[in-house]
C-alpha positions as CSV (number, residue, x, y, z in Angstrom):
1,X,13.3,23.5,-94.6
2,X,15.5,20.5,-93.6
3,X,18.8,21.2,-92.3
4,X,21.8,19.4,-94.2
5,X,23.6,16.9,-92.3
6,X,26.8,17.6,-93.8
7,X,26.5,20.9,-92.8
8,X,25.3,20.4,-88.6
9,X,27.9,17.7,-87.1
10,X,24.9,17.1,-84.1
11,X,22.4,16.5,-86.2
12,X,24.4,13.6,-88.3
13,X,24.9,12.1,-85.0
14,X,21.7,12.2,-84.1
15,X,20.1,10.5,-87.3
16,X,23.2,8.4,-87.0
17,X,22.8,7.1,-83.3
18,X,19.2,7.1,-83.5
19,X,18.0,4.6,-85.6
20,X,19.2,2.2,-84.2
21,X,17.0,1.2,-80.9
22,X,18.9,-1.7,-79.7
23,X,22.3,0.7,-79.2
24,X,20.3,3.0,-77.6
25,X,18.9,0.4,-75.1
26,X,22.3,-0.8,-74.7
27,X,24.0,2.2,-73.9
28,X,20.9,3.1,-71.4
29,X,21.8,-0.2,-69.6
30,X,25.7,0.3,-69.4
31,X,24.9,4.1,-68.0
32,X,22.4,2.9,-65.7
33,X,24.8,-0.4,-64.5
34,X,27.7,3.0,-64.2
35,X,25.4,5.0,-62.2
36,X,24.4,2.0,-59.8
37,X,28.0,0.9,-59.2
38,X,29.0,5.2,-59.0
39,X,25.9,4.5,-56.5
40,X,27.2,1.5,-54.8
41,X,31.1,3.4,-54.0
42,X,29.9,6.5,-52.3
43,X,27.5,4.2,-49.9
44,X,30.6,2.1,-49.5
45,X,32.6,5.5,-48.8
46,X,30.3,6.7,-46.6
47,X,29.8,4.1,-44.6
48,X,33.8,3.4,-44.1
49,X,34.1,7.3,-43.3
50,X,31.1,6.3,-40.4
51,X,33.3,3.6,-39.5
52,X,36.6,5.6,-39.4
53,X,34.6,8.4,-37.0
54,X,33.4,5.8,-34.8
55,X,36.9,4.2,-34.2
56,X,38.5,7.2,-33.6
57,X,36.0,8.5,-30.6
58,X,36.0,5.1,-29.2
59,X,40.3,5.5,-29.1
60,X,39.6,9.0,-27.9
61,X,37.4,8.0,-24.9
62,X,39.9,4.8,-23.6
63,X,42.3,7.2,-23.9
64,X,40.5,9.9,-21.6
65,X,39.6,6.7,-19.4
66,X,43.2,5.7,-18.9
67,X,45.6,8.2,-19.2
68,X,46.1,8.0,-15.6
69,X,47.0,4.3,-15.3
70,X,50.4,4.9,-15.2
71,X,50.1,7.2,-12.5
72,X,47.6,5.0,-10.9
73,X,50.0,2.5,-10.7
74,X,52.4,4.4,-9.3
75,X,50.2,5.0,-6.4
76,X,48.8,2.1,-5.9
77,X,52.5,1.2,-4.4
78,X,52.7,4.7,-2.7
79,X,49.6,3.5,-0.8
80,X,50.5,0.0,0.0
81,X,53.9,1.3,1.8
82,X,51.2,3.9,3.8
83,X,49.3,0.6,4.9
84,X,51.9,-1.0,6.0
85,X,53.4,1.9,7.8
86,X,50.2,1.9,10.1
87,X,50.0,-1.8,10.4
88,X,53.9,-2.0,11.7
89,X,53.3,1.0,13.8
90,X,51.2,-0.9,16.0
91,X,49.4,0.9,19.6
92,X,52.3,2.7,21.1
93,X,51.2,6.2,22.1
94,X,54.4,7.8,20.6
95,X,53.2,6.4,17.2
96,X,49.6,7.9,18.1
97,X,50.4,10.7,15.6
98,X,52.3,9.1,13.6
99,X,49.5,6.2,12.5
100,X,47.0,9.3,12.7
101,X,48.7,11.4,10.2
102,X,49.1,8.3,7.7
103,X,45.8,7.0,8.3
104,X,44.5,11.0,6.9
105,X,47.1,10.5,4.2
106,X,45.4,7.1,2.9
107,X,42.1,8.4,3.5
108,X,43.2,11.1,1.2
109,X,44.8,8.7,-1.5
110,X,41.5,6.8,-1.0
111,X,39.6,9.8,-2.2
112,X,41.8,10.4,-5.2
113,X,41.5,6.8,-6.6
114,X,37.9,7.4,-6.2
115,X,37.4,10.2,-8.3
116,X,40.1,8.4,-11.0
117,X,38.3,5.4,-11.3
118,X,40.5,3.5,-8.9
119,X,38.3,0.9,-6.8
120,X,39.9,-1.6,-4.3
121,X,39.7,-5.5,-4.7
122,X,39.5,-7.0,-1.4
123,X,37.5,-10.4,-1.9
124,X,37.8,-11.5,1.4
125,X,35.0,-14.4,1.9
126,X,33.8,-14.3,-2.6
127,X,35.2,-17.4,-4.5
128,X,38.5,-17.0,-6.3
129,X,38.5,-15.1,-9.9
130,X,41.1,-15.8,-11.5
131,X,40.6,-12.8,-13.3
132,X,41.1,-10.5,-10.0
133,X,42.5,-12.2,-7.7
134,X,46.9,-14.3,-7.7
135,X,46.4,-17.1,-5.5
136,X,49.3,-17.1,-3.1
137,X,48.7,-19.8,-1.1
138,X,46.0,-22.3,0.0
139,X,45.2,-23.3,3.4
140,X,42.7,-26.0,4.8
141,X,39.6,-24.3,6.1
142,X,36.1,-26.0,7.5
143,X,34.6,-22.7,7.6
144,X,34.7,-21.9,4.1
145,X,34.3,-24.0,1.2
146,X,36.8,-25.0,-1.0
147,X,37.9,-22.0,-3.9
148,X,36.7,-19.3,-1.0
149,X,39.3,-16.1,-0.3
150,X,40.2,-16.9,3.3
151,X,42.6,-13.7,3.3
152,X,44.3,-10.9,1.2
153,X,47.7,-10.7,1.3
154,X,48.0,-7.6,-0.8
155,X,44.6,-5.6,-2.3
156,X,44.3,-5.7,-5.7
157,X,43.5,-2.5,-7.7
158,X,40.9,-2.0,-11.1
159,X,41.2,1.4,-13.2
160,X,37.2,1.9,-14.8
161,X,37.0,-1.7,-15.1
162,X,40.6,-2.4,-16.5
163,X,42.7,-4.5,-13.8
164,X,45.5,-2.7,-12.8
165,X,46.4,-5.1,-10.0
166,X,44.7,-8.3,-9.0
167,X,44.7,-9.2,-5.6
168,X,46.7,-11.3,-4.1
169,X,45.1,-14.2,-1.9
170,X,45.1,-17.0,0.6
171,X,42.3,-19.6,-0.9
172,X,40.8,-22.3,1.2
173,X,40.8,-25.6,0.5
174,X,38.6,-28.8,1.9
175,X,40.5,-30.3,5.5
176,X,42.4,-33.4,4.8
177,X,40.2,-36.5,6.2
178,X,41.5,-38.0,9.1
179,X,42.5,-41.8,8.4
């Protein structure tokens, strides 16, 4: 019993498409090229939507790490006017209290930076970094070699590794030779 091709629409296609081997084996390399390139764009996705993850939780985390700058820099002055409170103050016993009670207050400002990340730069006696420290001034030193922080003028500030302030120095420099 054969089955008329007239009558069954597949099976014309079929003996049509068929007989022909080298249309087959084209076709079989065009869907194969299709399916590696399909292949090829959801890697491609993938990856990007790995990439896009990975940006956004590193944004996340410096944000978490430095949402406080502002306020840290805030403080930072807050605390400098505290310093210089008790260094004007100076040994008199009516400002006994006085220095006492703003000594506890930086102590407590102190404490606060430290569990924000805050840490001092005072490079008193390291060589200069321009990436910490604003040379102010330089003065001639024999003690020190030449570059060396001689004194701090003002204490710079860094926020989890981010320089919120750099420190502002004196720098030595060699003594001029006597003629």
């Amino acid at each position: 019993m054969s089955i008329d091709p007239e009558q069954d629409p597949v099976a014309a296609e079929q003996n049509s498409a068929g007989t022909d081997p080298e249309q087959l084996a084209a076709e079989l390399a065009l869907a194969k090229a299709q399916l590696a390139e399909a292949r090829d764009a959801q890697l491609r996705a993938v990856a990007e939507m790995d990439n896009v993850r990975k940006r956004a939780q590193r944004d996340l985390e410096a944000a978490h790490r430095f949402a406080v700058e502002r306020f840290a820099s805030e403080m930072i002055v807050v605390r400098d006017t505290l310093e210089l409170g008790i260094a004007h103050a100076g040994p008199s016993s009516d400002a006994a209290k006085l220095v006492e009670g703003m000594q506890a207050t930086l102590r407590m400002i102190d404490k606060a930076f430290e569990k924000a990340g805050i840490s001092t730069v005072d490079p008193v006696g390291e060589r200069f970094n321009p990436e910490f420290h604003e040379a102010m001034a330089t003065q001639q030193s024999a003690d020190q070699p030449p570059g060396t922080v001689l004194a701090v003028v003002q204490k710079g500030f860094v926020l989890n590794g981010r320089l919120l302030r750099p420190a502002r120095v004196v720098i030595a420099k060699a003594p001029e030779q006597a003629n």
